[in-house]
C-alpha positions in Angstrom: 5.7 -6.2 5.8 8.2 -7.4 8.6 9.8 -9.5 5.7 10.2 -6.4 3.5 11.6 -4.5 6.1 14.4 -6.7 6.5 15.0 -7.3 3.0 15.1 -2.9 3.0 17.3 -3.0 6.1 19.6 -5.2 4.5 20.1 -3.6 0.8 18.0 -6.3 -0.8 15.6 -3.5 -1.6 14.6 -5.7 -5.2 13.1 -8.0 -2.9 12.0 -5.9 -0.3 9.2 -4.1 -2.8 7.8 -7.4 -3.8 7.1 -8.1 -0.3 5.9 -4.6 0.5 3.4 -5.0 -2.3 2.6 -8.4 -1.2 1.5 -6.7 2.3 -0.8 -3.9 0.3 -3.2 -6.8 -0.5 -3.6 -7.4 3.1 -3.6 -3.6 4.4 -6.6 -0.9 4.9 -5.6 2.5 3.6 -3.7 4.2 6.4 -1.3 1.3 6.4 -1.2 1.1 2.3 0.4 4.7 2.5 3.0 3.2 5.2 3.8 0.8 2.8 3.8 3.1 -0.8 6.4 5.2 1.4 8.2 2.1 2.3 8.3 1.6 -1.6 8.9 4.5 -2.6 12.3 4.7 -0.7 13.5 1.5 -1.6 13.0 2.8 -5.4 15.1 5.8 -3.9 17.6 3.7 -3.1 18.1 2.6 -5.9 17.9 5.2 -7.8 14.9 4.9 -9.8 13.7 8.6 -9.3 10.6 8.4 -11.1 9.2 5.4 -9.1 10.1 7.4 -6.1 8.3 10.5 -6.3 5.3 8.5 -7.3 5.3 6.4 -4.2 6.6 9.1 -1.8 3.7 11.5 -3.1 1.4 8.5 -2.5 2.4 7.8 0.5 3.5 10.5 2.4 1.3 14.0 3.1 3.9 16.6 4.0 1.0 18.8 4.5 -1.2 16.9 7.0 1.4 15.3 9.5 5.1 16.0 9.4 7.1 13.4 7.7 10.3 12.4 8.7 13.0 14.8 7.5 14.7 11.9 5.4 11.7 11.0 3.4 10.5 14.8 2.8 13.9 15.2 1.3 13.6 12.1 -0.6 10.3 13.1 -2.0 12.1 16.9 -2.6 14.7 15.1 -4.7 12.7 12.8 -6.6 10.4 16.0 -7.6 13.7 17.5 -8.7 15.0 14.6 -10.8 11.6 14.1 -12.5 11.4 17.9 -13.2 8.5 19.0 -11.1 11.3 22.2 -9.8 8.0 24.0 -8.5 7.6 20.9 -6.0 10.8 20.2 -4.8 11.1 23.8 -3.7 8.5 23.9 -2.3 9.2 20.9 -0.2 12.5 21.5 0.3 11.6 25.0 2.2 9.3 23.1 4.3 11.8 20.6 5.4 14.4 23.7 5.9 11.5 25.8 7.9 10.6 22.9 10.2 14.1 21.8 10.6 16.1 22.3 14.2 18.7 24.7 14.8 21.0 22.1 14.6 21.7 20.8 10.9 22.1 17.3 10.2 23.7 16.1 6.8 19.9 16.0 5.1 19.3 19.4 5.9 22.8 20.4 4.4 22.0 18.5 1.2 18.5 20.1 1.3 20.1 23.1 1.4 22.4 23.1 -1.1 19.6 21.8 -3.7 17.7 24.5 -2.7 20.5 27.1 -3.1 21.0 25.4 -6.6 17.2 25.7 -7.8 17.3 29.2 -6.8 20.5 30.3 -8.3 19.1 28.8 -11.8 15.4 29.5 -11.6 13.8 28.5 -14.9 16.5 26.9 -16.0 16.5 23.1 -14.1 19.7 21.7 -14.0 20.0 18.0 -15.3 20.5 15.5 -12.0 23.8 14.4 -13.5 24.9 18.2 -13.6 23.7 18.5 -10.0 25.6 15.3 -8.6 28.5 16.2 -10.5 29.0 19.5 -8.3 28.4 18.0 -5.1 31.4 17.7 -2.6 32.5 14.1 -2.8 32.4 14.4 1.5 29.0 14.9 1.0 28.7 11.2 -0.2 30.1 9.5 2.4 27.6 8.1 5.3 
């Protein structure tokens, strides 16, 4: 796990999910879920979208105990590029209704996703369509 960590911490995340699974043969459940999350944002990272909402969803209950506002969006967007729209809404309110008065760059991107799956309703933009329209600032870290 600690290995993983590092290798997440410093953008090896490749390697980083080959330790993490490595660590799921030696976990008990509660600390399997630690680890699909781990995963789960390391496919995130790089960009595998699918593999991400399928780890984050394992991983993380956003209905039991409050995830951390990055990985709640990162599960919001990964529902949104894999088309479940219903989801990511969903989500994405959450994460906007629990947030603080103060809004930090995820809740701005969570925002504007949300504005842009309400504007469209039925109609799910493609994520290439999305990205294309966002502010190049927003990008920046």
């Amino acid at each position: 796990y600690l290995l993983g960590n590092i290798m997440e911490n410093t953008g090896a995340c490749d390697q980083a999910i080959a330790h993490y699974q490595t660590a799921k043969h030696y976990s008990d459940v509660k600390f399997k879920r630690v680890l699909d999350t781990q995963i789960g944002s390391c496919y995130y990272a790089l960009e595998d979208f699918s593999a991400a909402y399928d780890y984050l969803w394992k991983g993380l209950n956003p209905y039991a105990k409050q995830p951390t506002d990055e990985d709640l969006y990162q599960l919001a967007f990964s529902a949104f590029v894999v088309g479940e729209t219903e989801e990511s809404i969903l989500l994405l309110k959450m994460l906007l209704h629990n947030s603080p008065q103060e809004k930090k760059k995820v809740m701005l991107e969570a925002q504007a996703l949300l504005d842009k799956l309400e504007q469209e309703g039925d109609q799910t933009p493609s994520f290439l369509q999305w990205l294309l329209q966002r502010p190049a600032a927003m990008f920046k870290p």
